[in-house]
N, C-alpha and C positions, 0 to 999 in steps of 0.2 A: 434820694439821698438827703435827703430833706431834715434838720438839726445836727447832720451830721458835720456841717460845715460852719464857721461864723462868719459873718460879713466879710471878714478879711480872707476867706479862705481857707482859716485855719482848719484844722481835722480837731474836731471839740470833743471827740469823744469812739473811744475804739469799739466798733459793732458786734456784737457777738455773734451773727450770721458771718458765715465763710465768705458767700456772694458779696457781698456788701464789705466787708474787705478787702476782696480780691478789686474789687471797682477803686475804694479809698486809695490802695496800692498804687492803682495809676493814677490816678490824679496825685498821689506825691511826687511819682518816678515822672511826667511831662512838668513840672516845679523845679526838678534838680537839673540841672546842667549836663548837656550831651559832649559828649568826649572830653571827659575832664577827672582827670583818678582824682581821686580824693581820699586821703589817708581816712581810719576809721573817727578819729577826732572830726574832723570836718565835715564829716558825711553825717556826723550825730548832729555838731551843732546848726548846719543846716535843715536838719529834721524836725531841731527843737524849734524852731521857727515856722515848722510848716504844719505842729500841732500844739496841743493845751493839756494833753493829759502826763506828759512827763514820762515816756516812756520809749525813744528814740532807739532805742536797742531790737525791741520787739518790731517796730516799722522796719531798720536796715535788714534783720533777720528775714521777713517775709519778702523785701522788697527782693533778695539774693532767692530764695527758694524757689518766689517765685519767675524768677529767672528775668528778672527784668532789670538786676545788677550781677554784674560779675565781683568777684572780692577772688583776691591772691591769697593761695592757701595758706599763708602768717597771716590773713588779715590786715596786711599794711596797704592794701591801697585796693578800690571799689571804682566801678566804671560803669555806667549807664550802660546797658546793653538795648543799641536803637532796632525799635520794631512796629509792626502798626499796630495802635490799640485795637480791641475789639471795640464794635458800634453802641454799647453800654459806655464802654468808657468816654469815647469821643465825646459822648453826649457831655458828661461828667465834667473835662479838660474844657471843654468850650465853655461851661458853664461859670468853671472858676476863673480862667483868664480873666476876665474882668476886675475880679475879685483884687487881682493879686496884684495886679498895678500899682508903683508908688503916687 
């Protein structure tokens, strides 16, 4: 995953491989907060902090599809759906931790 991330953590840049998104995915969704609805406002502007390309709609859409958020069918509120990452990703979440520290 290597430039896809910056020092801070951030996601610098959306992958065009599936693979390599579906990974990116979890490493945003173990960043966002566990049992915590989040209107669709809040769920972006936490997004836009956890990337650089300016496109927070496109991560909450994949983050939902791929079923690793729940959202209420109006869309008014989005909820971490907790599961165990797969061993790709662990790798990925261990990696940034560090990163993301104040």
């Amino acid at each position: 995953m290597a430039g896809l991330f910056d020092a801070e953590g951030r996601l610098s840049r959306w992958p065009s491989k599936r693979a390599q998104q579906i990974l990116c995915l979890w490493g945003l969704w173990a960043r966002l907060p566990a049992a915590t609805p989040m209107s669709e406002r809040e769920i972006g502007e936490r997004l836009r902090a956890l990337h650089l390309f300016g496109d927070p709609a496109i991560l909450r859409r994949d983050l939902v599809d791929l079923g690793l958020f729940r959202r209420d069918p109006d869309g008014s509120n989005y909820l971490r759906l907790e599961q165990a990452p797969p061993a790709e990703a662990r790798l990925l979440i261990r990696d940034l931790a560090p990163r993301s520290r104040p």
